[in-house]
ZALO-508316 format. One record per residue (C-alpha): residue in three letters; x negated, y, z; residue number from 1. Coordinates in steps of 0.05 Angstrom, whole numbers, plus 5000, padded with zeros to 4 digits. Layout:
<sites>
Ala | X | Y | Z | NUM
...
</sites>
This chain:
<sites>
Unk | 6619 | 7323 | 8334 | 1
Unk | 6616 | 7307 | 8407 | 2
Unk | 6665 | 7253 | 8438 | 3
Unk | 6667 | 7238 | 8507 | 4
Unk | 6709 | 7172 | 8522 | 5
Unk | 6735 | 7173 | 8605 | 6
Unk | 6751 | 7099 | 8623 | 7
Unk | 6772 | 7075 | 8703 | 8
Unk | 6770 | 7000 | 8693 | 9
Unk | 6726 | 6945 | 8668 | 10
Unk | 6795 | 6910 | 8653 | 11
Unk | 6801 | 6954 | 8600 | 12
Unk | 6724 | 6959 | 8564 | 13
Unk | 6726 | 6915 | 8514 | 14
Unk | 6786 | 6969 | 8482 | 15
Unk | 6738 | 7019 | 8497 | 16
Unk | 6680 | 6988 | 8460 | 17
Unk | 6723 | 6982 | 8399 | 18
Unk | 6730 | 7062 | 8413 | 19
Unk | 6667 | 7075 | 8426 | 20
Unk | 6643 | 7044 | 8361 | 21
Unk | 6693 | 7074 | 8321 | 22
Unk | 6671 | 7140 | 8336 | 23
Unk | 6609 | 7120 | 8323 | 24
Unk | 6620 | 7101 | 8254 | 25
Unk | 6654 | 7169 | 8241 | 26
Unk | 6588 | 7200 | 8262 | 27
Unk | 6601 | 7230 | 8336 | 28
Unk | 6554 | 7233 | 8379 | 29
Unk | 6593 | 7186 | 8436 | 30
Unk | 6582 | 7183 | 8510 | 31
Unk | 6635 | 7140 | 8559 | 32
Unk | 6640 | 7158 | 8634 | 33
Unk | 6668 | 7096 | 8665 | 34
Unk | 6678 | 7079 | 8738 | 35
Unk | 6623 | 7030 | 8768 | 36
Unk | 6672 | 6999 | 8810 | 37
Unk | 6699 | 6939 | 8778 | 38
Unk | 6764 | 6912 | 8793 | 39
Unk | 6781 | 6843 | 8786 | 40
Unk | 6717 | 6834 | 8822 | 41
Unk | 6719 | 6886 | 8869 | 42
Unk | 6640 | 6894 | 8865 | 43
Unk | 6606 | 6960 | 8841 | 44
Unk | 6569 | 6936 | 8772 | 45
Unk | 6491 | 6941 | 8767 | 46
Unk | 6491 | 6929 | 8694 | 47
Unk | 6478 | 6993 | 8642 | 48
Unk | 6506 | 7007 | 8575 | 49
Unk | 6480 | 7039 | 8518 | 50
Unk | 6521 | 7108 | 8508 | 51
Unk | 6554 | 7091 | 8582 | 52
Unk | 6546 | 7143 | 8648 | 53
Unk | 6580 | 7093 | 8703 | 54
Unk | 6605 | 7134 | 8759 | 55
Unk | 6598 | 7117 | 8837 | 56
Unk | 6663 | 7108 | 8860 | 57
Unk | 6691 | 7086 | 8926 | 58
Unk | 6708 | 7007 | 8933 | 59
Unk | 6786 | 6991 | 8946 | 60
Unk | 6799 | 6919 | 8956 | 61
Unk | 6879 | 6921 | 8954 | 62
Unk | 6920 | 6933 | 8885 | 63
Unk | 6961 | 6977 | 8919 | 64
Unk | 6935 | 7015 | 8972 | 65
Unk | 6914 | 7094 | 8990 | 66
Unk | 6844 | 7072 | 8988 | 67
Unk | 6852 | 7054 | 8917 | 68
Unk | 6883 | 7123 | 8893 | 69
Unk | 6832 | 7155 | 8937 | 70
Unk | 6779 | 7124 | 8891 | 71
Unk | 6812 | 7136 | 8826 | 72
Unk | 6834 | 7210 | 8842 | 73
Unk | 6756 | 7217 | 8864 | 74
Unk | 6736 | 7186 | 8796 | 75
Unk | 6777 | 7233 | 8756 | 76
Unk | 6755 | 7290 | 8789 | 77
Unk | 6669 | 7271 | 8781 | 78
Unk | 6691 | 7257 | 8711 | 79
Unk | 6718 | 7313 | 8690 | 80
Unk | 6649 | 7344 | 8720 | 81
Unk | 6606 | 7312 | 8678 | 82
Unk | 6657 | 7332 | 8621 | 83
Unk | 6642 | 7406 | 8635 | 84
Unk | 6575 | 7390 | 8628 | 85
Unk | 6574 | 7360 | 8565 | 86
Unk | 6623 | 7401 | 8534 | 87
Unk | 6650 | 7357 | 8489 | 88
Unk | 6693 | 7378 | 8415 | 89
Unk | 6746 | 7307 | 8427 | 90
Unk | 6753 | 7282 | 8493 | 91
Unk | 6792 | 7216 | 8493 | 92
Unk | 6822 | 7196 | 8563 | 93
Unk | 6843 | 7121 | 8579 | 94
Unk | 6900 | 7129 | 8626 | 95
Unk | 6924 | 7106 | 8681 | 96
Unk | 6904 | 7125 | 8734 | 97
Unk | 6951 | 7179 | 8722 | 98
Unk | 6903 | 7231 | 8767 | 99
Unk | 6858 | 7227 | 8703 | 100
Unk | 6910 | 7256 | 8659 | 101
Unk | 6925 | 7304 | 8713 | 102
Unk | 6844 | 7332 | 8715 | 103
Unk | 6846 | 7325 | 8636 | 104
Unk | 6907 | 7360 | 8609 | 105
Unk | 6876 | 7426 | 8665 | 106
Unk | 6809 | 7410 | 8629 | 107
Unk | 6842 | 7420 | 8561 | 108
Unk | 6885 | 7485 | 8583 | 109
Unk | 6816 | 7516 | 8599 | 110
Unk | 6791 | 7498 | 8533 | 111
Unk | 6837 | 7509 | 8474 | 112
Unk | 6786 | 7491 | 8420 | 113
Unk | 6784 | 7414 | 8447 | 114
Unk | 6812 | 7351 | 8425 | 115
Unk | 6852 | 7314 | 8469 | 116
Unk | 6873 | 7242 | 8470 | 117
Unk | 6915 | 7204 | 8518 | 118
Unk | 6911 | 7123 | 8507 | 119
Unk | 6961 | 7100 | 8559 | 120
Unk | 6947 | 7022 | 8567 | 121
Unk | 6999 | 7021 | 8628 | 122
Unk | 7052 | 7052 | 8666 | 123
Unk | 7044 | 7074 | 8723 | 124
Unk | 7097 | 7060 | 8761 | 125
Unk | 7135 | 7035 | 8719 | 126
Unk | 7098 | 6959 | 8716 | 127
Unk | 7086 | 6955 | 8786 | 128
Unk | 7119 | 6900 | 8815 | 129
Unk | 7145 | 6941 | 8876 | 130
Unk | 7223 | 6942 | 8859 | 131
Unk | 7265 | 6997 | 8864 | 132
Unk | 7225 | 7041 | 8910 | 133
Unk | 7189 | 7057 | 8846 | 134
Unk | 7233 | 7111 | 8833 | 135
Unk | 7215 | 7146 | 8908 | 136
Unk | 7153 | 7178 | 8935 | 137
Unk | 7093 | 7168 | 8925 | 138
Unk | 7119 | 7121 | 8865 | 139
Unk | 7146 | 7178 | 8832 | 140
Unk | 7098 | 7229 | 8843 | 141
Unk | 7044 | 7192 | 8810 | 142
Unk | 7100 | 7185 | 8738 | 143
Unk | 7106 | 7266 | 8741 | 144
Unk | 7028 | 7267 | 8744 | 145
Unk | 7020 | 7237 | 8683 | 146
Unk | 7077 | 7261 | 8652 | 147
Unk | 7069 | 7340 | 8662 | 148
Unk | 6996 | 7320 | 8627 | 149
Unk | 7018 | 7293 | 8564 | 150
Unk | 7047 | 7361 | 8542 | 151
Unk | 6978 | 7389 | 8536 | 152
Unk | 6951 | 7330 | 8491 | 153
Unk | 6933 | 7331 | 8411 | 154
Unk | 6958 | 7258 | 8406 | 155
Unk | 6985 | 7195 | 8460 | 156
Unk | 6977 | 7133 | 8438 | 157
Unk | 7013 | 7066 | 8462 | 158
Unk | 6984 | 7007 | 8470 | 159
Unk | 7052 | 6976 | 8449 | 160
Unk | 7123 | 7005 | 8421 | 161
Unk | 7159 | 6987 | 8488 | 162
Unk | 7116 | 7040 | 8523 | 163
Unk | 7146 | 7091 | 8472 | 164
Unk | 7217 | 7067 | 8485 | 165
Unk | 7199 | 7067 | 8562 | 166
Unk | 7173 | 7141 | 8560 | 167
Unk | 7235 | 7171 | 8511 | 168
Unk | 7234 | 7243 | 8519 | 169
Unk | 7173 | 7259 | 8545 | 170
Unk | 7148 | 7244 | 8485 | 171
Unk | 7195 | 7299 | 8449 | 172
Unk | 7156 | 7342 | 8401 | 173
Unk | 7079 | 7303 | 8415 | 174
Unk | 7048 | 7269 | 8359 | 175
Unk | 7043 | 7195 | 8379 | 176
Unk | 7033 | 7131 | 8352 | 177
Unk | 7016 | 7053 | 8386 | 178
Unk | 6952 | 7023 | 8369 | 179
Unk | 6958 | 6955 | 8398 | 180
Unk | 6907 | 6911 | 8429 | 181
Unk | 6846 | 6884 | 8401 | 182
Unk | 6792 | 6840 | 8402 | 183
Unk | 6729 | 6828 | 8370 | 184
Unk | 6709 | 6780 | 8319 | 185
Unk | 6686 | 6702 | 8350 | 186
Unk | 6663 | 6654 | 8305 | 187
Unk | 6683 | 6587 | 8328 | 188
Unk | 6708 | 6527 | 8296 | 189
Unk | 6776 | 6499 | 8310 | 190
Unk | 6795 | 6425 | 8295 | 191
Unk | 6875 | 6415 | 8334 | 192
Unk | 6888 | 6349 | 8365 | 193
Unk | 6959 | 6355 | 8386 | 194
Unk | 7003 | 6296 | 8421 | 195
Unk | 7070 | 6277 | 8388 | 196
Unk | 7080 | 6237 | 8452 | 197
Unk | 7055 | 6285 | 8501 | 198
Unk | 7062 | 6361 | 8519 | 199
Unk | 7002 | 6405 | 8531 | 200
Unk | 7013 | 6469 | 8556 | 201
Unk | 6959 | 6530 | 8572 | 202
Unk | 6952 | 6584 | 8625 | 203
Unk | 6898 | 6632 | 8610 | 204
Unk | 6875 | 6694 | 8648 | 205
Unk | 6891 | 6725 | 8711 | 206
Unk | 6930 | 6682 | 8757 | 207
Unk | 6962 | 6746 | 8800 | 208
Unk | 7029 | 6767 | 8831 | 209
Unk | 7052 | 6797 | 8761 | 210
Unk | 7064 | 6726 | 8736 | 211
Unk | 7119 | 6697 | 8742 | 212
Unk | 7105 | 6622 | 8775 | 213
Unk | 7178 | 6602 | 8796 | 214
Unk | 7192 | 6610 | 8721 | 215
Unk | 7126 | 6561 | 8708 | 216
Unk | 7146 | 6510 | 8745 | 217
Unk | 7220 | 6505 | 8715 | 218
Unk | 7201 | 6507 | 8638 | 219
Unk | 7141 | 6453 | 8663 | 220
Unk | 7191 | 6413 | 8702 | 221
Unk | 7242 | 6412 | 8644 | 222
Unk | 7190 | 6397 | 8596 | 223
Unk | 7165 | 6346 | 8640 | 224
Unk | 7229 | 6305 | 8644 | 225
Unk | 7228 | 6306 | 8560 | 226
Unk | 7153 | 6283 | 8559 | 227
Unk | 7093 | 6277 | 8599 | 228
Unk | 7059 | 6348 | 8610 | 229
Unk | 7001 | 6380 | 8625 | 230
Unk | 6974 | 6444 | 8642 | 231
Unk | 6917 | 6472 | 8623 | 232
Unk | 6886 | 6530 | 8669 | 233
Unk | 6840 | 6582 | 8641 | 234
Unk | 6825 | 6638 | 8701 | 235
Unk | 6825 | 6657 | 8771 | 236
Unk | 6873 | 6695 | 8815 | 237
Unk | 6891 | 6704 | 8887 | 238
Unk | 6962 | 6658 | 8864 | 239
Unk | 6907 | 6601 | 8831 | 240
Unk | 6936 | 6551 | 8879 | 241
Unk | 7007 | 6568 | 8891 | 242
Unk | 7005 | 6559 | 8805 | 243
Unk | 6962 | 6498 | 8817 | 244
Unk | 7011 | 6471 | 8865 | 245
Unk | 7073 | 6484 | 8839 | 246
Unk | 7057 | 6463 | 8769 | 247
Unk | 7045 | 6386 | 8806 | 248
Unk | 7101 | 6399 | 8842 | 249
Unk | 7139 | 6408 | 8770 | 250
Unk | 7113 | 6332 | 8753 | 251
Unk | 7060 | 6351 | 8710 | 252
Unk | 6975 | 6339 | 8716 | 253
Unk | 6941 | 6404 | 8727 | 254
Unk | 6872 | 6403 | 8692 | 255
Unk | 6839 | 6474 | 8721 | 256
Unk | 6773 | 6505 | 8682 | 257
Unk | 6753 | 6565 | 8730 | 258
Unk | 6738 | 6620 | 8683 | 259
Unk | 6698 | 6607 | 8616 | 260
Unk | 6675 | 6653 | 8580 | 261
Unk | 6642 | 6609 | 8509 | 262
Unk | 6691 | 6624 | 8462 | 263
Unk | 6675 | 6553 | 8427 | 264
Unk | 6692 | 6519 | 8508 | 265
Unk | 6764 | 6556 | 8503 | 266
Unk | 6772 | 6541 | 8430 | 267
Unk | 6767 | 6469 | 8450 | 268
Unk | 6820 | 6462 | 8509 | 269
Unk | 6869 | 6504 | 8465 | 270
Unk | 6861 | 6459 | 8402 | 271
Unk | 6893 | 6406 | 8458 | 272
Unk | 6953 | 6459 | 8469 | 273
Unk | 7017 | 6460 | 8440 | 274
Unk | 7028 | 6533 | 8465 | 275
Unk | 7010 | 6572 | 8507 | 276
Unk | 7043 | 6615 | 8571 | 277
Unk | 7069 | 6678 | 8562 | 278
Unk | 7103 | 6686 | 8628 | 279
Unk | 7110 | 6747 | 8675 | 280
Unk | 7160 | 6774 | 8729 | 281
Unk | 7222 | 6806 | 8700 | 282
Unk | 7206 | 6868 | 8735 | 283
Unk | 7146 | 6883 | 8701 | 284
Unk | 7143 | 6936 | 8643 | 285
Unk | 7101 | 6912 | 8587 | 286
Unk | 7105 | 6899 | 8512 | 287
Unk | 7042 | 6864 | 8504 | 288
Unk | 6990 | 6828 | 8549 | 289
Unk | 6920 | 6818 | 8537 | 290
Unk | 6931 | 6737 | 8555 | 291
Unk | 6974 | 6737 | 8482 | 292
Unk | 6927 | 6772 | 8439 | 293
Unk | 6877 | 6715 | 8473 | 294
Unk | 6928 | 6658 | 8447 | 295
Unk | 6937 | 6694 | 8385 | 296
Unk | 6854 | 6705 | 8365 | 297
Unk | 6855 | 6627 | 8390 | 298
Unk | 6915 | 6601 | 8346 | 299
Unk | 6958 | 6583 | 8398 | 300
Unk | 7030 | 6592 | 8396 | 301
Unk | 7064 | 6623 | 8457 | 302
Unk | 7123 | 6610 | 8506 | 303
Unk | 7139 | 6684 | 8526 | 304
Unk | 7183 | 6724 | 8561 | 305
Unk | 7142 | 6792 | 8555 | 306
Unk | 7201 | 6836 | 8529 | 307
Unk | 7192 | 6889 | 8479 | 308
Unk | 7134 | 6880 | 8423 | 309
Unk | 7124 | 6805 | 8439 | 310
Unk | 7193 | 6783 | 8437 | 311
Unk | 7200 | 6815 | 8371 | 312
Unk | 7133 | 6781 | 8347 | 313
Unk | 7159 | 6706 | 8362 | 314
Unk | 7217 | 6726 | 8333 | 315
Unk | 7196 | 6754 | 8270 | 316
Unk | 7128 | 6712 | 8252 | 317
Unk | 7147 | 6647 | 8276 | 318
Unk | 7082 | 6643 | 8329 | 319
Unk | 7125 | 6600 | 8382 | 320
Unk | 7187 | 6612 | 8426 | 321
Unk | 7218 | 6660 | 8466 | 322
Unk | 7252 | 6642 | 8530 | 323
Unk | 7307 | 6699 | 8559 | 324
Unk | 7375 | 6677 | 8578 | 325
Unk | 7374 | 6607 | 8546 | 326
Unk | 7399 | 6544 | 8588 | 327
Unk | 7323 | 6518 | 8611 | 328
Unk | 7335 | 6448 | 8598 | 329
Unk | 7357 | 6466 | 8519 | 330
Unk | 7304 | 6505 | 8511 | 331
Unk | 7255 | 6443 | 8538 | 332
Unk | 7294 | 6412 | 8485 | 333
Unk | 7282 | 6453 | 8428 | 334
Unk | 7207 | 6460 | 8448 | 335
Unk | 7189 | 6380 | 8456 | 336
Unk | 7235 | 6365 | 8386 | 337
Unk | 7178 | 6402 | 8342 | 338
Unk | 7140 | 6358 | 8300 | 339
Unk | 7069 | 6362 | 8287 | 340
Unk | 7067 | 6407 | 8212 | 341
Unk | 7122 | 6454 | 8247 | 342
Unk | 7070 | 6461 | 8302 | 343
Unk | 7018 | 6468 | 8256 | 344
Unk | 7051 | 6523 | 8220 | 345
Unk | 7057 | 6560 | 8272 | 346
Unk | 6985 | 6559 | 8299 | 347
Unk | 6980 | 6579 | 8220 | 348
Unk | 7028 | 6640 | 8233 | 349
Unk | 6994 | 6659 | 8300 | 350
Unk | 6923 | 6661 | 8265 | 351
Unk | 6948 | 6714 | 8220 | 352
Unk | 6988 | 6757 | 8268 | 353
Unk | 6925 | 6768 | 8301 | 354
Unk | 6883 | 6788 | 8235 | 355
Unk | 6930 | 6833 | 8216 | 356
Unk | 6952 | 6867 | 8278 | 357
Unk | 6899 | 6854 | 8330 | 358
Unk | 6831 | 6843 | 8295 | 359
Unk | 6777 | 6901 | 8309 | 360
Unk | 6789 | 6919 | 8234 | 361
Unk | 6858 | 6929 | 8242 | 362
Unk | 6849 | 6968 | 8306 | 363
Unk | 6799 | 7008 | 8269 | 364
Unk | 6850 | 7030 | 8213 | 365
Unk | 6900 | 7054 | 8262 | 366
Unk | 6857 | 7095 | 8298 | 367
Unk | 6835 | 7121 | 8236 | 368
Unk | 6901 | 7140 | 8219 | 369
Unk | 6913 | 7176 | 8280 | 370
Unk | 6851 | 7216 | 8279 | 371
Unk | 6873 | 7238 | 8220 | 372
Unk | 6925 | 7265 | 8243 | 373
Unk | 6893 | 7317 | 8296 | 374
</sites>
């Protein structure tokens, strides 16, 4: 069998290499058309990849911007061309942007004998942090896009249960199912040193307008008044130094990394960390960000606010703390009172969470499951 795997954004390769290899071990024959723009960067990529076809695609240099949808609605389109030429039997589609559902679903009404997937890893526009005008043009042109497409799919999947909730009746009568996040397999060794008399906090990944500093600096200024903090900074981001700044400005030391990318380097600073930050603007819609599985794969509890999936994880595993309506300063309270073998436990408790829902094999046997089910 013949699977073709249509991907916009390096952000989200590492889920497609779990995909990719899947397929594989099922047998297909797998190619991946990809864009060869990469994003966080904003650099075209010169690198190749077994099984990959990386399309030239136009550089955009703002998140939101017409340059940007230019370059994804000219992606879709040159995709879906080399689809046609390979004519392939499942044709899985990473979505957004949503003009790549568009150019699949009329790809799949010309070819009744395919297999179609949709794997929506975000909503577009629903976790944009643009406020209300969401709901208006162009905002909500680009959510009928994608959801006049799904109709014409052999299975959606979620990347978490909020998106489900999110989507409701669209999803009427479609066979669907989340497969969350993943990572692969590291092999490091991890020896925790934590402080009774101090706090240690984390940051890691992007440091962008989707997180929510204001609400940084308040849990590391009420922590701070309890017991001396730090935080840790793993990442880069066009807020780095508002986050750098405001965290001092909270009372605590800042100790900032850069990026690293040695699992064993990160292991180390988060053996330091009582928990790690979970933290993003209210407005955003998301059940699960890569940043947690991170913590989780590490053994790091989280402070989190992510609604959806992740407040129902803390809640339900004991892997750290959610923080929603409670009174701040209580909540510092709560947080600086736990001793070292409750910590312990939960680094314990977060270590499993992620072997049992985010490990490759556990990605592998849900996507078994839904394959099954075409």
């Amino acid at each position: 069998m013949k699977t073709v795997i249509i991907n916009c954004f390096d952000t989200y390769e590492e889920r497609v290499d779990l995909i990719r290899d899947f397929f594989i071990d099922q047998g297909h024959a797998v190619t991946v058309i990809q864009s060869d723009f990469r994003h966080i960067k904003k650099v075209h990529r010169t690198d190749r990849k077994k099984d990959f076809i990386f399309v030239k695609s136009k550089p955009y240099y703002k998140n939101i911007s017409v340059s940007r949808l230019l370059s994804h609605y000219n992606f879709a389109k040159d995709a879906i061309k080399l689809v046609k030429e390979i004519k392939p039997d499942l044709l899985y589609v990473i979505v957004p942007p949503n003009s790549l559902a568009k150019f699949a679903a009329q790809y799949k009404r010309e070819h009744d004998d395919l297999k179609l997937i949709f794997d929506l890893m975000d909503l577009w526009p629903e976790t944009m942090p643009v406020g209300k005008i969401k709901k208006f043009p162009p905002f909500n042109y680009w959510r009928v896009m994608r959801d006049s497409s799904l109709i014409f799919s052999d299975f959606v999947i979620t990347e978490c249960n909020l998106y489900q909730l999110v989507l409701g009746n669209v999803l009427n009568g479609l066979k669907t199912a989340t497969v969350f996040l993943a990572k692969r397999d590291i092999n490091v060794i991890s020896t925790p040193i934590l402080s009774e008399n101090e706090m240690h906090l984390c940051y890691l990944g992007s440091i962008n307008s989707l997180i929510d500093i204001s609400m940084i600096k308040s849990i590391l200024k009420s922590i701070n008044d309890i017991k001396p903090t730090t935080l840790h900074i793993i990442g880069d981001g066009e807020s780095k130094d508002l986050l750098v700044s405001e965290a001092e400005e909270a009372g605590a030391k800042v100790a900032y990394y850069g990026k690293i990318y040695d699992p064993q380097e990160k292991q180390n600073i988060f053996d330091r960390c009582h928990f790690g930050l979970n933290i993003m603007k209210e407005s955003v819609c998301v059940g699960l960000t890569m940043k947690s599985i991170d913590y989780f794969q590490y053994g790091v509890p989280i402070i989190n606010n992510i609604q959806g999936d992740t407040v129902e994880l803390v809640n339900k595993f004991g892997i750290g703390f959610n923080i929603l309506n409670e009174n701040i300063e209580q909540f510092a309270r709560t947080v600086t009172a736990c001793d070292i073998d409750g910590l312990m436990r939960q680094r314990q408790n977060t270590r499993e969470v992620f072997e049992e829902l985010f490990s490759s094999k556990s990605f592998s046997s849900m996507l078994e499951r839904v394959v099954a089910n075409i």
